[in-house]
LOMAR-44747 format. One line per field, with one value per residue (C-alpha): z, x negated, y negated; residue number from 1. Coordinates in pm, 1 decimal, m for minus. Layout:
pz: [Z; ...] $
px: [X; ...] $
py: [Y; ...] $
num: [NUM; ...] $
//
This chain:
pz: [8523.1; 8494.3; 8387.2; 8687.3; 8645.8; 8558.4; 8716.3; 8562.4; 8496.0; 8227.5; 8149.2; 8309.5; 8008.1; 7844.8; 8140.9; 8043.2; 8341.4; 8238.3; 8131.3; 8308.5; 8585.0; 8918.0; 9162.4; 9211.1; 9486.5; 9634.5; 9543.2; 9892.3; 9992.5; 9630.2; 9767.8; 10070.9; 9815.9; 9629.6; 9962.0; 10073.9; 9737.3; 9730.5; 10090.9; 10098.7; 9684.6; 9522.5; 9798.6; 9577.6; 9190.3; 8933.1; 8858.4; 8444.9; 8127.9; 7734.6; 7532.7; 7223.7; 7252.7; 7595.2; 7926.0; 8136.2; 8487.6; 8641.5; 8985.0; 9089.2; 8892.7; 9201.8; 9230.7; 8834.4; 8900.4; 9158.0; 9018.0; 8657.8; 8809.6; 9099.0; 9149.9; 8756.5; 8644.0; 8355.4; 8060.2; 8093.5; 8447.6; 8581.3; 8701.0; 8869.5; 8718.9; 8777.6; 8414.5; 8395.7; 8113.4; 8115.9; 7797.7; 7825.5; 7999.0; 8255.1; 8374.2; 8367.3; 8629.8; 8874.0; 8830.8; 8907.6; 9198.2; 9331.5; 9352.6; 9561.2; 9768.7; 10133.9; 10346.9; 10688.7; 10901.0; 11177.7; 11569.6; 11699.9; 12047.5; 11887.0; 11641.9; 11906.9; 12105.4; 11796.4; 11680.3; 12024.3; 12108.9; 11787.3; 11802.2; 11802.7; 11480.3; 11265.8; 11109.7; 11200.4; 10976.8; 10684.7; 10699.5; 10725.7; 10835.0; 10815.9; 11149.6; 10968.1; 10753.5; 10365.5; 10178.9; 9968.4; 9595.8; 9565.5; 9741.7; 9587.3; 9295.0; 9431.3; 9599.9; 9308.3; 8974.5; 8783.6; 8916.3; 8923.3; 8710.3; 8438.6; 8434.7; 8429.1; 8717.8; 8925.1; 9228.1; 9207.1; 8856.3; 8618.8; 8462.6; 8098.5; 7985.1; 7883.1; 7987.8; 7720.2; 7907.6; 7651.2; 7298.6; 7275.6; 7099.5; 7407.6; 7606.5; 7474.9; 7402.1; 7781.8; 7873.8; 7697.2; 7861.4; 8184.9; 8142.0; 7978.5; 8290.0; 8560.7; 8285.9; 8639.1; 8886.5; 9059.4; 9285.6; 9347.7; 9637.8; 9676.6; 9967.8; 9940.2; 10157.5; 9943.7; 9817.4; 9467.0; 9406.9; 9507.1; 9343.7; 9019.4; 9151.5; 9183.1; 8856.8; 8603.0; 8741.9; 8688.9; 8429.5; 8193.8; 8300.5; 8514.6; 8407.6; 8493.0; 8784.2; 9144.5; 9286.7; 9690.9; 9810.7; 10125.0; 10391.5; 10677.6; 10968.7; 11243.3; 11395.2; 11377.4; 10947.0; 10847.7; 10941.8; 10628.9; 10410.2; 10489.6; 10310.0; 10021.0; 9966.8; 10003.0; 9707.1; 9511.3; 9528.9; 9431.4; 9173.2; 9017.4; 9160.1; 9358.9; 9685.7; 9972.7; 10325.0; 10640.2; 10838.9; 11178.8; 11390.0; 11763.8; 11883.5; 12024.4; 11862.4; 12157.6; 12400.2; 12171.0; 12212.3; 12551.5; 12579.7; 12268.3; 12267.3; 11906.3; 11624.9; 11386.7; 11022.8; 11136.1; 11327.6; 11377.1; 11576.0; 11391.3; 11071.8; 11156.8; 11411.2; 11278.3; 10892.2; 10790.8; 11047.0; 10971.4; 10628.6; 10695.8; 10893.8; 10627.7; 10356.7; 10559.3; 10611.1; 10214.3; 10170.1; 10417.4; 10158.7; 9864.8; 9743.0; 9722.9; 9298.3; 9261.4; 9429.1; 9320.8; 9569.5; 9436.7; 9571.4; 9481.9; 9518.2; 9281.0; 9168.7; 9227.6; 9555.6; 9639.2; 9773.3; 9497.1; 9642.1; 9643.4; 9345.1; 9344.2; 8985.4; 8911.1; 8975.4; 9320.3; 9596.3; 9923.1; 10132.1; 10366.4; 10100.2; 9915.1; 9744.2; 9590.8; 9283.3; 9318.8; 9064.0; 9137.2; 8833.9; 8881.0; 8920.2; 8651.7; 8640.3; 8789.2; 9095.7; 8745.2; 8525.5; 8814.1; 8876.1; 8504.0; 8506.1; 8751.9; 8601.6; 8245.0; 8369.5; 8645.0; 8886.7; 9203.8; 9468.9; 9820.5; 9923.9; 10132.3; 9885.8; 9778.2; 10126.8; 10126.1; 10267.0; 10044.7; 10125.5; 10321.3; 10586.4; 10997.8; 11055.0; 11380.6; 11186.7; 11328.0; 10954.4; 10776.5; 10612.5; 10680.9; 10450.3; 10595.1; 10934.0; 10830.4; 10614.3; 10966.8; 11172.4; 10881.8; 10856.2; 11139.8; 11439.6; 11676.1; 11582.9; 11564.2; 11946.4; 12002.2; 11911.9; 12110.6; 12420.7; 12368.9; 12320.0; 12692.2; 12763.1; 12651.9; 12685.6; 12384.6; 12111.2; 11792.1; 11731.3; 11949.4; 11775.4; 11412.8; 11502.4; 11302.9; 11008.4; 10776.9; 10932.7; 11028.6; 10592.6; 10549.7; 10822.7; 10869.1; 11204.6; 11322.9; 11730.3; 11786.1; 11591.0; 11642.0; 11453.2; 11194.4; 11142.7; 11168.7; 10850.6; 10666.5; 10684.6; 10547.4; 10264.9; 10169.0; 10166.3; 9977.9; 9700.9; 9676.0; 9586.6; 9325.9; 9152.6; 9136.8] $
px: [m13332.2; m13188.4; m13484.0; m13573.4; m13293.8; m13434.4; m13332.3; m13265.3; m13010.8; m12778.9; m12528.4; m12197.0; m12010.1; m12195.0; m12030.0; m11750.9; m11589.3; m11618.1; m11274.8; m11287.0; m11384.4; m11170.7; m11168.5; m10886.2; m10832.9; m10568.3; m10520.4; m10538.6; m10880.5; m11006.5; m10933.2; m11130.3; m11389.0; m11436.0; m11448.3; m11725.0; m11927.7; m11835.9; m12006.0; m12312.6; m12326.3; m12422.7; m12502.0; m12508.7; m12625.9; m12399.0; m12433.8; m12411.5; m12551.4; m12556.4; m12226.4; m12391.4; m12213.5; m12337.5; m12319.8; m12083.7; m11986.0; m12022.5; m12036.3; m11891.8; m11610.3; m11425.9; m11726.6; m11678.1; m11292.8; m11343.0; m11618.1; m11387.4; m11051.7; m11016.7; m11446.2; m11425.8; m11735.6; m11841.6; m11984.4; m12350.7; m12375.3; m12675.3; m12570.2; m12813.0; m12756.9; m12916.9; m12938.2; m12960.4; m12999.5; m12696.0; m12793.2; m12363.8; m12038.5; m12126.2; m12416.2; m12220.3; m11948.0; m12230.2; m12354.8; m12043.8; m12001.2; m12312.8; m12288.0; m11911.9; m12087.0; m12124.4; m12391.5; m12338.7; m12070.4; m12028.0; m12136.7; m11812.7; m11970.0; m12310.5; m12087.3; m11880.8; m12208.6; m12416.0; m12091.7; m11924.1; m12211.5; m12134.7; m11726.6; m11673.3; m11890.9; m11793.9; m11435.4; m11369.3; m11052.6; m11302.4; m11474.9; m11309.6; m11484.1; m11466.7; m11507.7; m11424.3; m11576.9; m11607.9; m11403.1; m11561.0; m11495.9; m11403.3; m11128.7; m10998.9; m11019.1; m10817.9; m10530.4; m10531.0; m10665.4; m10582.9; m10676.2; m11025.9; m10993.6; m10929.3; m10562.3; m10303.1; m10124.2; m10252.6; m10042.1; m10018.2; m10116.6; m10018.2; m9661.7; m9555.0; m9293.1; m9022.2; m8934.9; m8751.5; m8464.7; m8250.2; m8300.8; m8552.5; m8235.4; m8041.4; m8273.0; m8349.0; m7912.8; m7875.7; m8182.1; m8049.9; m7714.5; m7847.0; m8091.7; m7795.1; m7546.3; m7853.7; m8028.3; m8039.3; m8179.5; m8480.3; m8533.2; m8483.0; m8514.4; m8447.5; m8373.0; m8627.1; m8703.7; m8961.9; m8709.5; m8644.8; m8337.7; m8460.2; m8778.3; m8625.0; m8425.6; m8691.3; m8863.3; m8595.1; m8623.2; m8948.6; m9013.1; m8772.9; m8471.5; m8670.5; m9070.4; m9084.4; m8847.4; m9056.6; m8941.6; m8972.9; m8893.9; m8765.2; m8875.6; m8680.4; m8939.7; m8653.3; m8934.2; m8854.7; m8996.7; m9126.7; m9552.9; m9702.8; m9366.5; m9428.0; m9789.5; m9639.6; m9393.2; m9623.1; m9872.5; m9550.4; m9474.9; m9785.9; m9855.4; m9515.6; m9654.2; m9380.6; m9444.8; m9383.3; m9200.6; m9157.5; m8844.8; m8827.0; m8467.8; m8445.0; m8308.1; m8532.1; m8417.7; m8498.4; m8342.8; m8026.2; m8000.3; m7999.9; m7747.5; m7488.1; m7605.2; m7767.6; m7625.4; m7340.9; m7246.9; m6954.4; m6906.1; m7244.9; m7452.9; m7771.0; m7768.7; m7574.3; m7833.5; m8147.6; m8083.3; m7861.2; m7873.4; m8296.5; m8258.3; m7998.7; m8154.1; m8369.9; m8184.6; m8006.5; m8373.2; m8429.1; m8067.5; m8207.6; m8507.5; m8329.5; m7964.3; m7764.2; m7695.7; m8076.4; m8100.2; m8029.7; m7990.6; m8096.8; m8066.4; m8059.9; m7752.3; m7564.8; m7230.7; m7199.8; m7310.5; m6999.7; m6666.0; m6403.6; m6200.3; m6474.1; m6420.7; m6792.3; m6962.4; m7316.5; m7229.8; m7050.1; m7151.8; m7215.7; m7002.3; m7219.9; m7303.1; m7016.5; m7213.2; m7521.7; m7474.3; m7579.5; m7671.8; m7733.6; m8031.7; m7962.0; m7581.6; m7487.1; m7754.4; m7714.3; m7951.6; m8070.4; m8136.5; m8352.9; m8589.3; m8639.0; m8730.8; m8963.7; m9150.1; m9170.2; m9311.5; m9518.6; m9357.0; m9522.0; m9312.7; m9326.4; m9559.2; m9267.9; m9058.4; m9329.0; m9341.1; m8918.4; m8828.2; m8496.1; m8494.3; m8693.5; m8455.5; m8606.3; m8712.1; m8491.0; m8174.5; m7939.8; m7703.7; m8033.0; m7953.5; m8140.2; m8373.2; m8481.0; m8530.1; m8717.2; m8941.7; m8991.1; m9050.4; m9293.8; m9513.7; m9474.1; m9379.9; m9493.4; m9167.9; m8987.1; m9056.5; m8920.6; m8629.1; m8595.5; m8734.3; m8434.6; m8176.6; m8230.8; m8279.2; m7933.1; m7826.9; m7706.4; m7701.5; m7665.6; m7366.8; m7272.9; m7429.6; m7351.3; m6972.4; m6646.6; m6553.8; m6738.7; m7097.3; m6999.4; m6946.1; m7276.0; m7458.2; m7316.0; m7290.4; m7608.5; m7516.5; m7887.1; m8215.7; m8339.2; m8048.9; m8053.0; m8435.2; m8337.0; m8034.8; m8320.0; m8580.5; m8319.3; m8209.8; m8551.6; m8641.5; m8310.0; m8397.1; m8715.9; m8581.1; m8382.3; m8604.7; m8815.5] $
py: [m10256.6; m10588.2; m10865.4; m11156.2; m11413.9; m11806.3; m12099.4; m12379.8; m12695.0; m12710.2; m13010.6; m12883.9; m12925.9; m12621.5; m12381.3; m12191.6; m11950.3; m11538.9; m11476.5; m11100.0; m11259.6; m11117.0; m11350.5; m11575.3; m11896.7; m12020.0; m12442.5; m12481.8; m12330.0; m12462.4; m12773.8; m12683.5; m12597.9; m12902.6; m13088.3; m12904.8; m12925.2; m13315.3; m13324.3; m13114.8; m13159.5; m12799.4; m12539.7; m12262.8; m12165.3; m12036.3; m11672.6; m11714.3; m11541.0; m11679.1; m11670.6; m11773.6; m12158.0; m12228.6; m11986.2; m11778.8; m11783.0; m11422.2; m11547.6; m11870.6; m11907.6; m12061.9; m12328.8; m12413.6; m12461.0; m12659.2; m12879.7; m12884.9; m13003.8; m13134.2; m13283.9; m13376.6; m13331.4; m13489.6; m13289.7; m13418.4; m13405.8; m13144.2; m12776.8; m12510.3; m12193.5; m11841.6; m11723.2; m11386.7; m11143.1; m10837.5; m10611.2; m10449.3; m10539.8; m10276.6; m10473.3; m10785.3; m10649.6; m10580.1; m10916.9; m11005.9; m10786.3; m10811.9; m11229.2; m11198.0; m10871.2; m10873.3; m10729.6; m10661.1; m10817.6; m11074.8; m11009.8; m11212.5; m11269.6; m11393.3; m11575.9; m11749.8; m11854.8; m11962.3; m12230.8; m12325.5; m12580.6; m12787.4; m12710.1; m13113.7; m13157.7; m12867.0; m12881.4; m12511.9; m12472.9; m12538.1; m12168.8; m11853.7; m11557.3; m11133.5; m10936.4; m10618.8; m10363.7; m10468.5; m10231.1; m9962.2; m10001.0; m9641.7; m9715.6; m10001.3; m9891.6; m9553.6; m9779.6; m10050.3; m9913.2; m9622.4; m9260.0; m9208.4; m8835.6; m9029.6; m9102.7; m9412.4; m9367.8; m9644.2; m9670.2; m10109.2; m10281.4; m10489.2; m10411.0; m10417.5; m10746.2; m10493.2; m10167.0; m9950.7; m9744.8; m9984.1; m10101.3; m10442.1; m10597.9; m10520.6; m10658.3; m10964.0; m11058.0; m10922.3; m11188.6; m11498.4; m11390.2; m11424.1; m11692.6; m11914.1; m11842.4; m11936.9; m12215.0; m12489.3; m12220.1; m12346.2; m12098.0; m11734.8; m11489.1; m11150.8; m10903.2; m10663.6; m10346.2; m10227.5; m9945.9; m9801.8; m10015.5; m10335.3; m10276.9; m10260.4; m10561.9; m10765.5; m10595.1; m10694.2; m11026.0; m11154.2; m10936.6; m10949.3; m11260.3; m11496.3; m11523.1; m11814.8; m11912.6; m11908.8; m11592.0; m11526.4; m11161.2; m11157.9; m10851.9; m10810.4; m10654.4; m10501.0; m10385.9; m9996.2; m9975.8; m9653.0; m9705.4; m9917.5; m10037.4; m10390.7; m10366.2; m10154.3; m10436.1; m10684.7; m10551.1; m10512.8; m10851.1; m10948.6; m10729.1; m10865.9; m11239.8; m11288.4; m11471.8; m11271.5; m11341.3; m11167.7; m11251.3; m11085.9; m11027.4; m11276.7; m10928.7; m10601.4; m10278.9; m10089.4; m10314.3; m10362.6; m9978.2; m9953.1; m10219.7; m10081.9; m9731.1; m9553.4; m9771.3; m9520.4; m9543.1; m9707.1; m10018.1; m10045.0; m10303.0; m10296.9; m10432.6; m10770.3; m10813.9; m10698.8; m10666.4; m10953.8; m11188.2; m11273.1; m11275.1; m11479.2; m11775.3; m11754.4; m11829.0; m12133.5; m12320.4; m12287.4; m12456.0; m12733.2; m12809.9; m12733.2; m12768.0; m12464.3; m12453.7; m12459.3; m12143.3; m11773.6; m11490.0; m11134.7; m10807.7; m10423.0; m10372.7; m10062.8; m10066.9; m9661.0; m9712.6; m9931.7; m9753.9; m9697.1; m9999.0; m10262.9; m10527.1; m10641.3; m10686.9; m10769.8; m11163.5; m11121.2; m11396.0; m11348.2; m11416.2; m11536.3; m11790.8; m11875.9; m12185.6; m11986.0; m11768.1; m11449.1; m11176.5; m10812.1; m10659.3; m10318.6; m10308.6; m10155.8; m9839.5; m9509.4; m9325.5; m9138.9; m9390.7; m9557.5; m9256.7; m9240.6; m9609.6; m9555.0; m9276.4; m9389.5; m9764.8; m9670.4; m9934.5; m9906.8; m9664.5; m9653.4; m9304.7; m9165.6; m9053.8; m8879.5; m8714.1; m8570.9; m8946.9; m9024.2; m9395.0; m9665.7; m9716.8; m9751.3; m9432.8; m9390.9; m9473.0; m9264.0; m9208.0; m9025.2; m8694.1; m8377.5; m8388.5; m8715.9; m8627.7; m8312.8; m8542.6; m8720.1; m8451.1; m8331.7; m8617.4; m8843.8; m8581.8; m8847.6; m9061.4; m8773.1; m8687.6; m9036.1; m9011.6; m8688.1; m8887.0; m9127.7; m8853.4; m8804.5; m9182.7; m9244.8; m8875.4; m8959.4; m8621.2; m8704.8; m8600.7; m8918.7; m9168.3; m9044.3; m9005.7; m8997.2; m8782.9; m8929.7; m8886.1; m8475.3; m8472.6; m8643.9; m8430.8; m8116.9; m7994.0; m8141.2; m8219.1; m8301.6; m8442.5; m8129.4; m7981.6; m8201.1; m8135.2; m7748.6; m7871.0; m8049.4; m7737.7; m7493.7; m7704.6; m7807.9; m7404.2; m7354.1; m7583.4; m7407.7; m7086.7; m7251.4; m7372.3; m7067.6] $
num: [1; 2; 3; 4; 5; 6; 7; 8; 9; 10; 11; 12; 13; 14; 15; 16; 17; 18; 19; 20; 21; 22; 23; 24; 25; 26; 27; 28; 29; 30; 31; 32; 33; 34; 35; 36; 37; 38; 39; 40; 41; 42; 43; 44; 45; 46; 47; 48; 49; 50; 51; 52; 53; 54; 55; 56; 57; 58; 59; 60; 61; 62; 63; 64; 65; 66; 67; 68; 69; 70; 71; 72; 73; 74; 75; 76; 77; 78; 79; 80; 81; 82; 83; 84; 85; 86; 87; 88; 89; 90; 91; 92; 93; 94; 95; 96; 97; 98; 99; 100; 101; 102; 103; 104; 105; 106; 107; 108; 109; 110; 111; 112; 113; 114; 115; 116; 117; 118; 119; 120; 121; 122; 123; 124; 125; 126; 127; 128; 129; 130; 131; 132; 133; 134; 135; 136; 137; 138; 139; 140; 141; 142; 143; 144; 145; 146; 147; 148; 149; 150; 151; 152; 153; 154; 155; 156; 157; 158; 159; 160; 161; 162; 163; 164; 165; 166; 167; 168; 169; 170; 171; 172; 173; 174; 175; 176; 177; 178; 179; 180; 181; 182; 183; 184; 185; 186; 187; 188; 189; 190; 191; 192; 193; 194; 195; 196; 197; 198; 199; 200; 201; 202; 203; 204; 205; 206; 207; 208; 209; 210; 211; 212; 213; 214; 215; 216; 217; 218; 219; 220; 221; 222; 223; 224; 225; 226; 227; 228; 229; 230; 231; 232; 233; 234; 235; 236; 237; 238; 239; 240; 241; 242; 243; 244; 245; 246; 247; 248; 249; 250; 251; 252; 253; 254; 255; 256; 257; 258; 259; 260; 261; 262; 263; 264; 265; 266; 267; 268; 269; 270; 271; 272; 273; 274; 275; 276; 277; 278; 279; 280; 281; 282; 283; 284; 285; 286; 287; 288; 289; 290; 291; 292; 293; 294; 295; 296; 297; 298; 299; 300; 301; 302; 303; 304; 305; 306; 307; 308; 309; 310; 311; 312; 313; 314; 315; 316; 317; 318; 319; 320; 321; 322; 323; 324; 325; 326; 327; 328; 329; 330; 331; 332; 333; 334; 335; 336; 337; 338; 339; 340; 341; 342; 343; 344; 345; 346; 347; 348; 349; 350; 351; 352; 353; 354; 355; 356; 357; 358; 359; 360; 361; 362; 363; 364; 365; 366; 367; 368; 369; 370; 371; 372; 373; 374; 375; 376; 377; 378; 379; 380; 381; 382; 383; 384; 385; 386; 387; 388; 389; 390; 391; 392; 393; 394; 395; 396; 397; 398; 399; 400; 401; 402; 403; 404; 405; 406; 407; 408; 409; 410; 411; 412; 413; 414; 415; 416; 417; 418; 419; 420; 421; 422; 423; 424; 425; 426; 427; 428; 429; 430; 431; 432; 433; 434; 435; 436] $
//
């Protein structure tokens, strides 16, 4: 049992933050932070402990930062501290827990009432509130941290500086390479779906050519993504501190499809409209704040994936954007040599594939293989039934709205979902045979 903390004051300059500590601020609500301190002076102790030289911070770290550079504190000036007495670093995390924990959680309507009266005093955009549940540890420390049985495989942490599918020498020559050609690059932004080969993309980039370069991936919402991508790509970013950035299509799917019919491989309506066209408008703000040789556009694209006739390379511009450079990360590796990337580092990867998905495409696209819409059927039948209610909305089969040579080599036979679903099952059972 932990011994009754003291309270006392202790020149400022003898504070030091806890270097483990895991909060983190944002300069804009530190800001918000200091002003508050500066106006009602210091509302709140500082959670510390000795260090030998002075004390710790194990609660309040934001306060010290905000008292240390942007209030300025001087050395000698007064702090209150709660000093308290951990006897291991296991009794310093829940010291350090314990001062950021929340008990209970807002009544909104008792909330609302208690403020409203004093609405023209109080600057409400200074407080921000929870109306939810506080999250369990347990499972954060499932979704964030490694397993709790022990092993590594955490599903979003921090990432090695080099992964070693190539030699460190090749590497680093490839690096300076890359760094030398984009040396006045400013700023960077990638396409990102939250798939394997934009991952990487995006991976390679901060991790290994651009540290340092602000990096913004770019998520295109058409409004038809498979039921939590957007947060998986969103934790990706972050874990690889990227910013992140929704962009959302002007155009309904659903209403586009009642107008144009279910989008095809070929000739199709969708991705101009809903893909490209966001990310897009996008792209042309940034070149209204910034110029257009400052910035880099990054995506995941593959050079296997291209048809035999295509001349792109890893440098290839837009054409959309004939004035940006461009670079591609992951042009020049094979569907292989990705999965084995992926494995070996641990990169965070989207749960579907996990679940027979094969890539993170809407889940009504109308050009998925078998194997994909069996994976739907199997885990979100729901969705599955949807696309079986618009079948007869359109009284459209699929074999309409796949169409042309091309999509009967990709999909068989399939002249419905629920054929393809039927392809998808047999294959899946097929493979499973095979490999016993």
């Amino acid at each position: 049992m932990l011994k009754e903390p003291e309270f006392i004051q202790v020149p400022f300059g003898k504070i030091q933050p806890w270097g483990k500590n895991p909060r983190n601020i944002k300069t804009e609500e530190l800001k918000k932070l200091a002003k508050s301190i500066q106006a009602k002076g210091q509302f709140q102790v500082l959670t510390c402990w000795e260090n030998g030289n002075g004390y710790e911070t194990g609660g309040g770290n934001m306060r010290w930062q905000a008292m240390k550079n942007i209030l300025k504190y001087s050395d000698d000036k007064p702090i209150w501290i709660s000093l308290n007495f951990p006897e291991n670093e296991k009794e310093k995390i829940e010291l350090s827990l314990l001062d950021n924990m929340r008990f209970g959680q807002y009544d909104e309507q008792a909330l609302a009432e208690l403020v409203y009266p004093h609405i023209e005093d109080i600057n409400l955009e200074d407080f921000k509130i929870d109306v939810g549940e506080p999250i369990n540890m347990k499972n954060l420390i499932e979704f964030f941290g490694p397993n709790l049985d022990g092993s590594e495989d955490s599903k979003y942490r921090f990432l090695p500086d080099f992964i070693e599918w190539k030699s460190k020498a090749e590497i680093m020559k490839e690096k300076k390479e890359i760094q030398k050609r984009f040396e006045k690059i400013k700023q960077i932004y990638c396409s990102f779906s939250g798939g394997k080969d934009s991952t990487l993309a995006l991976y390679f980039a901060r991790k290994i050519y651009f540290p340092k370069i602000p990096i913004t991936a770019v998520f295109v919402d058409p409004g038809v993504e498979f039921p939590g991508l957007s947060v998986h790509a969103q934790k990706t970013a972050e874990v690889l501190k990227c910013d992140f950035q929704i962009v959302k299509p002007k155009y309904d799917f659903w209403i586009e499809t009642l107008k144009h019919g279910w989008p095809g491989m070929i000739g199709t309506w969708c991705r101009p409209k809903l893909i490209f066209q966001p990310y897009d408008n996008f792209v042309k703000k940034q070149i209204e704040k910034q110029k257009p040789e400052d910035i880099l556009l990054i995506d995941g694209s593959r050079g296997d994936q291209a048809i035999p006739t295509s001349k792109k390379d890893k440098y290839s511009k837009f054409k959309r954007f004939p004035d940006i450079e461009a670079f591609h990360p992951v042009f020049d590796l094979k569907k292989d040599e990705i999965d084995k990337i992926f494995e070996k580092e641990k990169i965070p990867l989207w749960e579907g594939y996990s679940k027979g998905f094969r890539r993170t495409a809407c889940w009504c696209c109308p050009s998925q293989s078998p194997r994909q819409a069996y994976a739907l059927q199997k885990n979100y039948p729901g969705l599955a039934d949807f696309i079986r209610y618009w079948e007869i909305v359109l009284n459209q089969k699929f074999k309409h709205f796949v169409g042309g040579k091309l999509d009967i080599q990709h999909h068989g036979q399939a002249k419905s979902f629920d054929e393809l679903v039927a392809s998808g099952k047999r294959l899946i059972k097929k493979e499973e045979v095979t490999k016993c």
